[in-house]
C-alpha positions as CSV (number, residue, x, y, z in Angstrom):
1,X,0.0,0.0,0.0
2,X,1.4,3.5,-0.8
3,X,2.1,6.4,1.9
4,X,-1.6,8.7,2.3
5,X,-1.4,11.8,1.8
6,X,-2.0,14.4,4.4
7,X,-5.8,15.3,4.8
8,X,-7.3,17.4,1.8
9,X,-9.4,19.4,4.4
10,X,-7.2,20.3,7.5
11,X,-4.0,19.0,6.4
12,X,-4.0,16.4,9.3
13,X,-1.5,13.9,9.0
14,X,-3.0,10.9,11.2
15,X,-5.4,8.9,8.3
16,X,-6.8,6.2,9.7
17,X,-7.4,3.3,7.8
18,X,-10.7,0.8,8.7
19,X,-10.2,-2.3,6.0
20,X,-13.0,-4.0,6.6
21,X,-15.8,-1.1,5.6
22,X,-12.8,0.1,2.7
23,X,-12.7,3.2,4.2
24,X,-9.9,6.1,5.4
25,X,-10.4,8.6,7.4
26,X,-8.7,11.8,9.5
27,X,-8.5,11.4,13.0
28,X,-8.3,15.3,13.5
29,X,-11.5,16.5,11.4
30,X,-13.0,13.2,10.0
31,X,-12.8,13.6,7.1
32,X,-13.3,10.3,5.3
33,X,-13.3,8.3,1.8
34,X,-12.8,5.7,0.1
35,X,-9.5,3.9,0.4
36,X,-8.5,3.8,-3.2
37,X,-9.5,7.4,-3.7
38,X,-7.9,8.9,-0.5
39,X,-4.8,10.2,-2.8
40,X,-6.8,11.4,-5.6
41,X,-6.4,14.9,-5.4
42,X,-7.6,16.0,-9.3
43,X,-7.0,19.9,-8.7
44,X,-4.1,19.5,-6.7
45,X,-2.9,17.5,-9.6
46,X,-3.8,19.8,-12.5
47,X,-2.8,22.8,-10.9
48,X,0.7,21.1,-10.0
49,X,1.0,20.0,-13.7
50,X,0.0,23.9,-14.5
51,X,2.8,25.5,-12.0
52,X,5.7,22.9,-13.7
53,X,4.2,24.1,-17.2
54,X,4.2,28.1,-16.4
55,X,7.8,27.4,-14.4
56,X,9.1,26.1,-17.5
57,X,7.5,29.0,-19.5
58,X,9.4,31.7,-17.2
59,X,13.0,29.4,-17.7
60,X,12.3,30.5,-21.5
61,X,11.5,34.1,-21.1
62,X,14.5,34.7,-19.0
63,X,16.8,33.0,-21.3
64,X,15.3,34.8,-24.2
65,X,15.6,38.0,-21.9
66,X,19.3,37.3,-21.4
67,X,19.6,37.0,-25.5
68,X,18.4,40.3,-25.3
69,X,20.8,42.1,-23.2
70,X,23.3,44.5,-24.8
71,X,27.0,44.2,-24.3
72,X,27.1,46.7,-21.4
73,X,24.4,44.6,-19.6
74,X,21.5,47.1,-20.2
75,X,18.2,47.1,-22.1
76,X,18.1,49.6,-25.7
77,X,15.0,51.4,-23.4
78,X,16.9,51.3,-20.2
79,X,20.3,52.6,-21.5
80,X,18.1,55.4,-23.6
81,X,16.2,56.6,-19.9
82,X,19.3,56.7,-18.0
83,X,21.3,58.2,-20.5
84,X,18.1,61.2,-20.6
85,X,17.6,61.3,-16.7
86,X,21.9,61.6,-16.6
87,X,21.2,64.8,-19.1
88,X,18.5,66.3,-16.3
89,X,20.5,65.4,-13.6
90,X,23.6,67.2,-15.0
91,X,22.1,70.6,-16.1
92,X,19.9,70.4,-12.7
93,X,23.8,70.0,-11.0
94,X,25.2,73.3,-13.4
95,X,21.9,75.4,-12.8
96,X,22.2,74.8,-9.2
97,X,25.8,76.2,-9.8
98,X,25.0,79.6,-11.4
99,X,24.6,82.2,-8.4
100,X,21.5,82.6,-7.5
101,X,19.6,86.6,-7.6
102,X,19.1,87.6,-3.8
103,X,16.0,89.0,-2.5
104,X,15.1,92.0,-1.3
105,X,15.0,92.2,2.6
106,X,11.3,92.0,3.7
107,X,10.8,95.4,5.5
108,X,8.2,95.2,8.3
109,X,5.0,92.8,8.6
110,X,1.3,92.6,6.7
111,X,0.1,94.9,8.8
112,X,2.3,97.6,8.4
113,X,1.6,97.3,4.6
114,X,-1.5,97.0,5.3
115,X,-3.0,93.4,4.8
């Protein structure tokens, strides 16, 4: 007889197994069936199958990604935004350089000029 699976409902890992009525069942929530179709888990297969399937998928795309990749280790759109944000950044640096007109003193409150 193969190793039962944990409990579909709570996960419980005591099955109990009662041969003479064919039947398993959780000794945490009770949760019963039929010997031969304690392990069937249909979902929990398909959506298993479909994880392996996507996983595989992703393996691709990164290795197609990686094809991609320029010499310098950058994306065409990725070297184009730094390269512009560099350009921003620089003349925000030289701007910030340039001396700056001073203000006039503020001479006495609201009030005085009447707000």
């Amino acid at each position: 007889m193969s190793t039962l699976k944990p409990c579909p409902f709570c996960g419980g890992t005591k099955i109990c197994t009662e041969k003479s009525i064919n039947l398993n069942y959780c000794d945490n929530c009770s949760a019963e069936s039929n010997i031969e179709h304690w392990n069937t888990r249909p979902i929990e297969d398909a959506l298993n199958a479909r994880i392996a399937e996507l996983e595989g998928l992703v393996d691709k795309l990164i290795e197609i990604g990686d094809k991609l990749v320029f010499p310098d280790g950058m994306f065409d759109d990725e070297q184009s935004i730094i390269e512009r944000n560099w350009r921003i950044l620089t003349k925000a640096i030289k701007e910030r350089k340039k001396p700056r007109p001073q203000l006039p003193p503020v001479m006495g409150s609201g009030d005085a000029l009447g707000w």
